[in-house]
N, C-alpha and C positions, 0 to 999 in steps of 0.2 A: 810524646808530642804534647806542646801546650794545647792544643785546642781538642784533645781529649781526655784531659784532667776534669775533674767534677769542679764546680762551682765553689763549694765550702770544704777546706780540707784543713783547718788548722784546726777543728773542733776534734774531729774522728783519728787524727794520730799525731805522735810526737815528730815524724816525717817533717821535717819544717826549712825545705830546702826552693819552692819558689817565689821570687822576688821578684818586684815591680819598682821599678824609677820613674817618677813620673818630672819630668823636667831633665830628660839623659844629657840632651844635648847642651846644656849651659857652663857657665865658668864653674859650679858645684858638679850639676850632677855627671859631668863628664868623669873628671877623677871619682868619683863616688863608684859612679859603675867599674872602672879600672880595679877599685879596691874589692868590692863584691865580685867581678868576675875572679877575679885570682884567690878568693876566699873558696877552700873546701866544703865548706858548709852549704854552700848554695850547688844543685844539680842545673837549676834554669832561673835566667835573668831575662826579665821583660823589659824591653824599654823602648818610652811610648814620652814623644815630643811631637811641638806642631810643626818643627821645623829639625833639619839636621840628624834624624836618629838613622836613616841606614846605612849614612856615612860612619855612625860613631859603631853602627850593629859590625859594620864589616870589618870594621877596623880593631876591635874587640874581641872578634871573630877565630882572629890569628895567633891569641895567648891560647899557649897547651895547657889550660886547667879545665876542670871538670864540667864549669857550667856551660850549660848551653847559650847561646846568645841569641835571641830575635826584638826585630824592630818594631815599632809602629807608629803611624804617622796619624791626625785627627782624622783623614779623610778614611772612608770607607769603614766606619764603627770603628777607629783603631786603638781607643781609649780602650770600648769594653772587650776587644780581643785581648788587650794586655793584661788584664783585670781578670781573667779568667784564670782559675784553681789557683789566684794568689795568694801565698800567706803572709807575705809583708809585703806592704807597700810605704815605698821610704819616697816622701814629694817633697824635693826643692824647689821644683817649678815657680815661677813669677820673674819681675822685674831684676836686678842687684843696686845694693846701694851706689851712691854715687856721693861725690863732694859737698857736705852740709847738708845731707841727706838724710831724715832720723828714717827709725825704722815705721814711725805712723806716717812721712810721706811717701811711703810703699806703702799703705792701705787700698789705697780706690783701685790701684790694678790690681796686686795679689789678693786679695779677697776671694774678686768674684774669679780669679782662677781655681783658687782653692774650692769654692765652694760648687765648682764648676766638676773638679777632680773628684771629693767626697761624693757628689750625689752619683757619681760613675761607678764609687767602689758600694755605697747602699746599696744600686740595682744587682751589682756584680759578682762584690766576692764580700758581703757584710761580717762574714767574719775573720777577718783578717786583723793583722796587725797594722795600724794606720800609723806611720813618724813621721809627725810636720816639720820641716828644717824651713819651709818656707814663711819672709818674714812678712811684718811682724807678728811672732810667734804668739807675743799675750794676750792677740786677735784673732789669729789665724786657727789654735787649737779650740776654741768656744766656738768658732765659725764652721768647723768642722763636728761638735760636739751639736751643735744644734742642726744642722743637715742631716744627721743621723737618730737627732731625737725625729723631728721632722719622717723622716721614711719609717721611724720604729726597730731600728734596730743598731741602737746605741748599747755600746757595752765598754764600759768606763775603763775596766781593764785592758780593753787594745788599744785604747786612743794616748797618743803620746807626743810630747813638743819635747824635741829635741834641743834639751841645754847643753850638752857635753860641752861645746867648744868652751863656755865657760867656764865648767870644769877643766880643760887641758889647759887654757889660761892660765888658772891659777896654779896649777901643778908645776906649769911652766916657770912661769913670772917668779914664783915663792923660790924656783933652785939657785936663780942669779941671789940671793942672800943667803941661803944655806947649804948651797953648793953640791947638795945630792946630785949624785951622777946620773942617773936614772929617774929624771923630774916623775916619772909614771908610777913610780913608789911610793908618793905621798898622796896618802889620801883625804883630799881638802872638800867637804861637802860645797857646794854652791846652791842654795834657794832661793825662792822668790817667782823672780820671771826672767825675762830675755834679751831685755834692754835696760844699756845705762843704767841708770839708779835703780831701777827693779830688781839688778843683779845683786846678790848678799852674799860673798864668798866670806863662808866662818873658817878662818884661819885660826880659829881658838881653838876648834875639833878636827884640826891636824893631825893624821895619825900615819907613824909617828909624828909627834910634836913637834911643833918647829917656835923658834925664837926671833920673834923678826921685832929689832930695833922699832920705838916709840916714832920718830922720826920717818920712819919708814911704811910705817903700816900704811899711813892715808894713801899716798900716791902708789904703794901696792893697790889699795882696796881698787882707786879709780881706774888705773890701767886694765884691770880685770875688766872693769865695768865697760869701760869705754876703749875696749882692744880694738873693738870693727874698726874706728874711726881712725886709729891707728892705721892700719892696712889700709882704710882708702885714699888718707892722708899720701904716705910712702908708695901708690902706685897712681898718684898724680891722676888722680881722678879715670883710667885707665879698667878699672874692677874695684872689688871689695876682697874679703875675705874666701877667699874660694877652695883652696887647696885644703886650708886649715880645717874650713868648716866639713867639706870634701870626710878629711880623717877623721873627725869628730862624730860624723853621722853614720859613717863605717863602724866606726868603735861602740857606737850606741846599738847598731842593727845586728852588730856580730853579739852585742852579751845581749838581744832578747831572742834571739836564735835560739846558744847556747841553754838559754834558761828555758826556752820549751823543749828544746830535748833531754830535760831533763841535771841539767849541772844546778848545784844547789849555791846558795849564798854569794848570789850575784845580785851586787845591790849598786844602780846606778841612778843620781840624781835625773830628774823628767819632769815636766809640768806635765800638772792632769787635772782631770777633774776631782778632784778629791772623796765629793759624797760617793760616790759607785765605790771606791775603795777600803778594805779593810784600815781601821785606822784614822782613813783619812778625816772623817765627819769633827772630831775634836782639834784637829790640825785648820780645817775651814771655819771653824767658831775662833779660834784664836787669832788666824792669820785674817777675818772679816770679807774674805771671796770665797770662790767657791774652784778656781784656779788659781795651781800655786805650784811651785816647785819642789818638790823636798826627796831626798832620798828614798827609792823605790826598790823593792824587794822584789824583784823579776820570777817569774815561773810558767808552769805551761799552761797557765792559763791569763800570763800577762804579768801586769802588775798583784803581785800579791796582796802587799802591803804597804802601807808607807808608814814613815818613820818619823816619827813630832822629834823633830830636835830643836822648838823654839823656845822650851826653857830652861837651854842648856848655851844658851850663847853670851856672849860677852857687852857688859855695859854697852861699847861702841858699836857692836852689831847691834842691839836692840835698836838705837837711834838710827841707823841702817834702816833697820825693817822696816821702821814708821813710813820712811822716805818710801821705801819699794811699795807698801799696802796700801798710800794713799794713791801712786802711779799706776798701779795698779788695775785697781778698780775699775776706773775709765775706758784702758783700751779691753778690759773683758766685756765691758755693756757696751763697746763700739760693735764688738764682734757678735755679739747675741744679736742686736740691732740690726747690724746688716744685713743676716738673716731671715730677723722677722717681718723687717718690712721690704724683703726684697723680691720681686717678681719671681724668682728662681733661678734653675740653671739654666743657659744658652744651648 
């Protein structure tokens, strides 16, 4: 039963089977949960909304896979019930975009949700795995990084901002020119950050290699960049990106699962903080932040390593970067800021 699991369990074994959604009931994190209930890797799924979750607990309820499913709602402590003996907590929770909506005019709500949700998991379950999928992400993961410096128990290796959908973008986007059947066989790094021009998808370190016509690259690069706006465009102001993102946060929760039970050479692009990371210290001198994107070497104790692949990119990524590091920058010190000068959590 959840509520007699111990507090911190992702330290003391490779066991790395309970999960927390925090934001279940939304346009993401509904299918998200769908996807993690039916995943064998999880035994019990938490999910903890202020509104909506024991419709979504029962409905859930009814697939024959392994996890267990319980709900919980704000009122009556139902955050830190959720929160208990979790080893990952994957939070979509906040606003969705909307028509001509960038992801900085979701700052002033999702913020203080986020930072509402982190001081929950400091009291609760501080050593967990924490994936922000909530936007914007180039804010949201510092905002959470400093909530945790805050309570003192920041560990750089669990904190993670979820890029994948930019990664399956470009997996995607790159098969309509080179036809691969199976767009999930090419492996396209993506760097940077999580919006628009922050996003850097190096189709140069394509592997295998792909050949994409001069013609073609730019409006490849931008579609990548600017796919959200795509989807919110095409559902008429209705949602955002939700299913997509939905899979993408699944795909990213399933390989840091995987990699603390132990599966080697699982290496999936992530914003992080970089100094706590092996590696990363020369990668934040080069790239001038201190969050950044780059391909991450997963293990059981998180992020292992990351991976500098920014002297191996191409003239037109370089010009790329410039545009992401100087983007950059800002919404990282919007997000420290919020923090530092914020009364706290509600």
């Amino acid at each position: 039963m959840k509520a007699g699991r111990p507090l911190e369990t992702a330290s003391s074994t490779a066991r790395l089977t309970d999960s927390v959604v925090c934001g279940a009931s939304g346009g993401i994190g509904q299918p998200l949960s769908l996807l993690l209930k039916a995943s064998p890797l999880i035994d019990e799924l938490a999910l903890f909304d202020v509104v909506g979750t024991p419709g979504v607990t029962a409905d859930l309820s009814h697939i024959s896979s392994v996890a267990k499913v319980t709900g919980f709602l704000k009122e009556d402590d139902g955050l830190r019930k959720a929160l208990i003996g979790a080893d990952v907590v994957v939070i979509p929770a906040g606003v969705p975009r909307k028509p001509g909506m960038t992801r900085d005019d979701l700052f002033n709500i999702n913020a203080g949700i986020v930072r509402d949700l982190i001081t929950g998991v400091a009291e609760t379950c501080p050593k967990a795995f924490i994936l922000v999928i909530s936007n914007p992400v180039n804010s949201t993961v510092p905002i959470a990084a400093e909530v945790m410096k805050k309570a003192g128990v920041f560990d750089p290796k669990r904190l993670f901002g979820v890029t994948t959908l930019d990664v399956v973008r470009a997996e995607t986007f790159v098969q309509e020119i080179t036809g691969e059947k199976d767009p999930s066989k090419t492996v396209i790094p993506v760097i940077g950050g999580h919006s628009g021009e922050t996003i850097v998808p190096l189709f140069s370190m394509a592997k295998p290699a792909v050949d994409i016509p001069a013609d073609k690259l730019g409006p490849l690069v931008k579609r990548v960049q600017f796919g959200g706006d795509e989807v919110v465009q095409a559902k008429g102001g209705a949602g955002s990106a939700t299913l997509s993102m939905a899979y993408a946060g699944y795909r990213f929760t399933r390989s840091v699962i995987k990699a603390v039970k132990g599966e080697k050479g699982i290496i999936e692009p992530s914003y992080v903080y970089l100094p706590g990371i092996e590696g990363g210290d020369a990668i934040a001198k080069e790239a001038g932040v201190d969050f950044f994107s780059v391909p991450i070497e997963l293990g059981p104790s998180g992020a292992e390593s990351a991976q500098n692949v920014l002297s191996s990119v191409s003239s037109e990524e370089k010009q790329l970067l410039e545009v992401c590091k100087r983007d950059l920058k800002g919404s990282i010190d919007k997000g420290v800021g919020f923090v530092t000068t914020s009364p706290g959590a509600k």
